[in-house]
N, C-alpha and C positions, 0 to 999 in steps of 0.2 A: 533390343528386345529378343529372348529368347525363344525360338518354336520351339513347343514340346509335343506330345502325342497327339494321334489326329482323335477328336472328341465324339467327331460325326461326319457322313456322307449321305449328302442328298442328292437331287436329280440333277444340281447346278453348281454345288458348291461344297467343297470340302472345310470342314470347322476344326484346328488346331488349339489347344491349349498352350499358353507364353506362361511365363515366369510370376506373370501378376493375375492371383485370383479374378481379379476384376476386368478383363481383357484377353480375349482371343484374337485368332487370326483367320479373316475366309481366305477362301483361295476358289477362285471363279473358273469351272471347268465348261469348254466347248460341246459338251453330252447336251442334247436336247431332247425333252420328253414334251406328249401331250398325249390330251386323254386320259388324263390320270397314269398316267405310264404308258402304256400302250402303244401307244408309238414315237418309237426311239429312234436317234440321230447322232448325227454330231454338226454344229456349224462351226466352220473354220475360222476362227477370231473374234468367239461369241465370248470368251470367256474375259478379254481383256477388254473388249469395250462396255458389257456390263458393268464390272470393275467399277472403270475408270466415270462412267457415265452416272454411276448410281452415286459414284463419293460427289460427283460436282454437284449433283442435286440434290442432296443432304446436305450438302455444305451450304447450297443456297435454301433447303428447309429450315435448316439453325438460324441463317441470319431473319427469316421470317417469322423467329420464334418459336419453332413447332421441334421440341426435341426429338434429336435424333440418336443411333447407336454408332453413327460415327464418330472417328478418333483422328486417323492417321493411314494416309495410303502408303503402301510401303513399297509396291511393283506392280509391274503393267497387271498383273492377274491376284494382287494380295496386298491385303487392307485390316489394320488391327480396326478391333468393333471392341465396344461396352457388351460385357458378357451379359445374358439377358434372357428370361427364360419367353417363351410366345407364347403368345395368349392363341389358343388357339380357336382362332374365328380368320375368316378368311373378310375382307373389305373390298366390297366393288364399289368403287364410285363408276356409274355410266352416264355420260352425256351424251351423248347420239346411242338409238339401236343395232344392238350391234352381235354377232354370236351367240351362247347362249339364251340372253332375254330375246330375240329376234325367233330363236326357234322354239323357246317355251312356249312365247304368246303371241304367235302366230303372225307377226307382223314382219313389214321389211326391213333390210340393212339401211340404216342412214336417216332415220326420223328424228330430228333434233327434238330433244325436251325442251321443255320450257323451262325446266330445273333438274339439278342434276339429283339423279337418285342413286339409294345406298341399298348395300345388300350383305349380308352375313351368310357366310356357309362354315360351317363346322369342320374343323382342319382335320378330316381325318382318311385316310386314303382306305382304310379297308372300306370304308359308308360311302366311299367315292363323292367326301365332299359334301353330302349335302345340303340347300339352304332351308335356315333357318331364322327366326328372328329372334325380336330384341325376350318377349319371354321364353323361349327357349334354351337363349343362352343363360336364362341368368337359373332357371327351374334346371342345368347343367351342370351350374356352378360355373362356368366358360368363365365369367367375369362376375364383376359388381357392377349394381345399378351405376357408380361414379365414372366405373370404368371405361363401361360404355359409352356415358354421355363425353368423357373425354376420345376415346377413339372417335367416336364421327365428329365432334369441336374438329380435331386434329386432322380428320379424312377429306372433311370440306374443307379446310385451308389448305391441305397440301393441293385439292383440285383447284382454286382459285389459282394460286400460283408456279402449278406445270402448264394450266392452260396458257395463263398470260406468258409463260416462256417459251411455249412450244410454238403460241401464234407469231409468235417474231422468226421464229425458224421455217415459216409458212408450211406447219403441221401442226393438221388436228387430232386433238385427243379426245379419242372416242368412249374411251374406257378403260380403265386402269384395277390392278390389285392391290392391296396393298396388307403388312403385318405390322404386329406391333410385338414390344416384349414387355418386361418388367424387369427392372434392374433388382437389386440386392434391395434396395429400401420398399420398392413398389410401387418406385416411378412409372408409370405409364411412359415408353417413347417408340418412336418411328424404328421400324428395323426391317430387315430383311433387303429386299433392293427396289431401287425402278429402274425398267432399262424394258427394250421392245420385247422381254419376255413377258413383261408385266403388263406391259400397257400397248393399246390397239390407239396405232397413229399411221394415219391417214395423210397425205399430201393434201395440202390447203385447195388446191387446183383442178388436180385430177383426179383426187382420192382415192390415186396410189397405197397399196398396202405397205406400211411399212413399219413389219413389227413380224411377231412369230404366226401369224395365219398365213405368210408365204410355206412355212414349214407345213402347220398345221394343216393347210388344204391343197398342197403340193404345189404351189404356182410358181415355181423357181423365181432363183435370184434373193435368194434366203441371206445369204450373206450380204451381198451387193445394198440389199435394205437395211441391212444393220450398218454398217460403213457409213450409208450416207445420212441415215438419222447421226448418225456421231461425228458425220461432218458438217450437216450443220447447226448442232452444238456446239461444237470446237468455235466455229466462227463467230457465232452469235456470245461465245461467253467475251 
């Protein structure tokens, strides 16, 4: 497959165009942001275990039905994707409080639901994101009524089955992001990544941080948490 010009750059990931309409290429950079930008970084071998971590767990979202925009990994830091435009709505699944819902409504870190809840904000970084709901998006035009009820179908299965993965790796998943695109027909599927910049996971034990709120709240050992979340996924696949 051919790389052609780079299409786009974001805060994580650079997007090439290939030889086939239908297929780009990301390529997973070490830059870390948070706070909607605002505070900037670099973690030293963030980009290749995103990568490689996001394709394993798309790989295991396909085999649980839940399409994805994965294709084909091609190097430690680059993965051809289904070209796909995003729907621009941002997806929190939260199971425990945790972060923002912790400082919006007053409560503490760590208050397990009893069900996991959903949340939409609006992909837009000048509005810093804000959330919104399901009439919102649609008095937007964000999505379709269909669309919607297929992203959260999709957003609760993909949380049923990271949690049941993660709990084998004796890590809790507190809360996760997630996107979606549309291919060329106007398939609804899974895209963008999961990997500890997405999702707040917690050590089963001692609920150790281990994701980007070592970055986010300066607690070092930012790297050393991402390694060993990806080591014990490596073992556990």
């Amino acid at each position: 497959m051919e790389k052609r010009e780079q299409l786009y750059e974001g805060k994580a990931k650079k997007v090439y165009a290939t030889d086939d309409p239908n297929l780009v290429i990301v390529d997973y950079k070490d830059d870390a942001t948070a706070f909607n930008g605002a505070k900037r970084g670099a973690i030293a071998g963030k980009g290749v275990i995103n990568n490689q971590m996001t394709n394993r767990l798309m790989a295991r979202m396909e085999k649980a039905g839940i399409p994805t925009h994965f294709v084909q990994e091609l190097s430690e830091r680059e993965t051809v994707v289904k070209k796909v435009s995003i729907v621009p709505l941002e997806v929190i699944i939260r199971n425990i409080s945790a972060g923002s819902f912790a400082k919006r409504y007053g409560v503490e870190e760590g208050i397990v639901f009893d069900a996991p809840t959903i949340e939409f904000s609006y992909k837009c970084d000048e509005l810093d994101d804000p959330l919104l709901n399901t009439s919102h998006a649609l008095a937007l035009k964000l999505a379709t009524p269909e669309e919607i009820e297929t992203i959260k179908k999709y957003a609760f299965a993909v949380n049923d089955q990271l949690k049941a993965f993660w709990n084998q790796c004796g890590v809790t998943l507190v809360d996760f992001k997630l996107e979606f695109g549309r291919l060329a027909d106007g398939t609804v599927v899974l895209a963008d990544e999961i990997s500890p910049d997405t999702c707040r996971l917690w050590d089963s034990k001692t609920h150790e941080k281990l994701d980007k709120d070592r970055f986010r709240r300066d607690l070092g050992g930012v790297e050393e948490a991402y390694a060993e979340v990806m080591r014990r996924m490596t073992e556990a696949l």
